[in-house]
C-alpha positions, 0 to 999 in steps of 0.5 A: 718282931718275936724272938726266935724260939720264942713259945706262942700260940694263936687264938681267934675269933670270927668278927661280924663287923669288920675290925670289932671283936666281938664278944665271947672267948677266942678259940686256940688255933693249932698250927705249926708256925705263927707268923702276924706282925703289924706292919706300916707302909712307907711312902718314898718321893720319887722326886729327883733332887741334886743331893740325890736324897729322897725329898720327902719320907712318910708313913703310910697305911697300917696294916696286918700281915703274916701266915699261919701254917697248920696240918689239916684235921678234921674238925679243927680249921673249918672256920680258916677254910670258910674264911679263905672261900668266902662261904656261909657254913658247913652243911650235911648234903640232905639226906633222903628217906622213903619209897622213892628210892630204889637201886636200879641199873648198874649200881644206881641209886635212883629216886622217884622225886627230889634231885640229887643235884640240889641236895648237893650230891656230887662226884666223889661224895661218900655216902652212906646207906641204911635199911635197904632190903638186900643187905648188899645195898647198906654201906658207905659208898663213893658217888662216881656219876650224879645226875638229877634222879640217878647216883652211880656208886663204886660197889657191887649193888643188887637192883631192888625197891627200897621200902620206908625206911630205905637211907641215902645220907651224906658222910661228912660235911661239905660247902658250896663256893659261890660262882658270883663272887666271894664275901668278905670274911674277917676275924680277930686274932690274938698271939700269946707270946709266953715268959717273954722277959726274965719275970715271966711274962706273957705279951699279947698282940691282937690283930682285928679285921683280918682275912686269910687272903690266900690259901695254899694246901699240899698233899704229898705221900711222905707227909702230914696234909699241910695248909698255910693261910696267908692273912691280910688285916686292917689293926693290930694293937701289940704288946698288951699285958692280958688277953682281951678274952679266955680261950677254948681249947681247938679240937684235937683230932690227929692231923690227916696224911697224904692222899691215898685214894683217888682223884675225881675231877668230875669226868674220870678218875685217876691214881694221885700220889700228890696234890697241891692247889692255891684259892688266891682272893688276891685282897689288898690292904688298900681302902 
């Protein structure tokens, strides 16, 4: 275990084979506590016996836990939130260009061909529009309603054809979880323990296979966006004099605050002034 007080930073690294870092630089994860400590099982008879002792003790599995705590910003954690819903990649909805478009109804962008749907446009998206002929028309907009060719928006539109350069793009990224199941996910994490002994030395722990097995985010008015990843490794070795690779530098967009908008749940929308929700994958160290 580390001292209290002790300085130290986490870096990582994605793992294409579970257990093997990979090659490459590890990348600094900004977080605001850093808890990964190689642990050990142990396995207790539960036999009885008249001296009431155990009658046999032994080591079990090896295994890695712990939690990294962060203030969400953009940019900064993506890889940790794919790692905790075991999905691909980041994607940018496609965007839609063209004649097709035009603005019709009740604030209603809608589309002579493609679907809205399977470019991945849902309710609560912003999107962002271009080169529509009525000025009204280009903005940024939140999708309020989504079917295959119709996309309601909050605002104030005016009903015309869009012309050849008319642009419906997503703002943002998004990802897609999966209803068939989640894949295994696992990175290398190295801990940098800073002028641990009175020489001023640096320690570092690396720490393979390890997923985030449960992720806990919340959402409130009176501070930062908080997210704690709770990890599940396989190995770890401690106490290594130098890090197995450099490290890159994580990005440094400011932390996000609490929610101020509001919630769509796909049916109707509400006021929130607070959120909180748990992806449990609910992995075990077992083989």
């Amino acid at each position: 275990m580390v001292a209290s007080g002790t300085s130290a930073r986490v870096a990582y690294k994605l793992e294409s084979t579970h257990g093997v870092t990979p090659a490459g630089n590890f990348t600094v994860q900004r977080a605001i506590s850093r808890n990964i400590n190689l642990k050990k099982d142990t396995l207790e008879s539960q036999e009885t016996s008249p001296s009431r002792q155990r009658s046999d003790v032994r080591h079990g599995f090896r295994k890695v836990e712990g939690e990294i705590q962060v203030e969400l910003s953009i940019e900064t954690h993506n890889d940790w939130l794919l790692l905790s819903t075991g999905t691909n990649a980041w994607f940018a909805a496609t965007s839609v260009v063209g004649t097709t478009l035009s603005v019709t109804g009740t604030d209603t962008f809608t589309r002579g061909t493609g679907n809205w749907l399977d470019d991945q446009y849902r309710p609560g998206d912003w999107i962002t529009t271009t080169c529509f002929p009525n000025a009204a028309n280009n903005g940024s907009f939140r999708a309020t309603i989504v079917t295959a060719t119709a996309m309601t928006v909050s605002g104030t539109l005016v009903n015309e054809a869009g012309d050849a350069d008319s642009t419906v793009a997503y703002t943002g990224k998004k990802t897609v979880v999966s209803n068939v199941g989640q894949a295994l996910k696992t990175m290398s994490v190295e801990r940098e323990i800073v002028d641990l002994d009175a020489a001023g030395n640096d320690l570092y722990q690396i720490y393979r296979g390890v997923a985030v097995n449960q992720l806990q985010v919340a959402a409130r008015p009176d501070a930062m966006l908080l997210a704690t990843f709770r990890l599940l490794g396989m190995t770890g070795d401690i106490d290594q004099t130098a890090p197995l690779a450099s490290y890159d530098a994580a990005p440094t967009n400011s932390p996000l605050a609490s929610i101020d908008g509001t919630f769509y749940n796909g049916l109707f929308s509400f006021d929130a002034t607070a959120l909180e929700f748990t992806i449990d994958n609910q992995r075990t160290g077992l083989p």
